[in-house]
Phi, psi and omega in degrees: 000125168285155189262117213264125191243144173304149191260158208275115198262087170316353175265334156320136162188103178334325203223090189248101194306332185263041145289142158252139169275135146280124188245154189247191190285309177280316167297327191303297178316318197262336220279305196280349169089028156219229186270186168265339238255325197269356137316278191290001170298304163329302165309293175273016167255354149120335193293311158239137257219128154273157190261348159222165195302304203290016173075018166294099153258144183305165163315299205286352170288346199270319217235345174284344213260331188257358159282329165292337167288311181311279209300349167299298179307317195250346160230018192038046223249118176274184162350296230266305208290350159287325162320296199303283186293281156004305165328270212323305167312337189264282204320294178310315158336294188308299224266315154282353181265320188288339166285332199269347191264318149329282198298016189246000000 
């Protein structure tokens, strides 16, 4: 005997990948595990971005936010040398996308 399950409501959809998420300052803070005071330290020195004037970020300000804690933590890396690198990552990005547009 099957276990009679409700049939699947298609206008429903658990998961919508082109949704953005939003975050406010303090969840953005607590999500990456750090301070609000060292998000916005971030912010004005230039490294993230709010996806609104109101300091609201998005997912990829979120995933930028818990990369910038790693090369802080795990290479000790200050200002400059987060800049630094942090370039480099956006450049080597431009450069696979721009290869992958070449290959099609």
């Amino acid at each position: 005997m099957k276990p009679d399950f409700p049939q699947e409501d298609e206008s429903r959809t658990v998961y919508d990948p082109e949704c953005e998420a939003a975050y406010s300052l303090e969840v953005v803070a607590e999500l990456a595990g750090v301070s609000i005071q060292t998000v916005l330290h971030y912010h004005e020195i230039g490294v993230i971005s709010p996806a609104t004037d109101a300091l609201g970020f998005d997912t990829e300000g979120l995933r930028q936010l818990r990369r910038i804690e790693h090369l802080r933590c795990a290479h000790e890396l200050n200002d400059s040398g987060l800049r630094f690198v942090l370039d480099l990552l956006h450049e080597v990005e431009q450069l696979r996308q721009e290869l992958r547009q070449r290959s099609r």
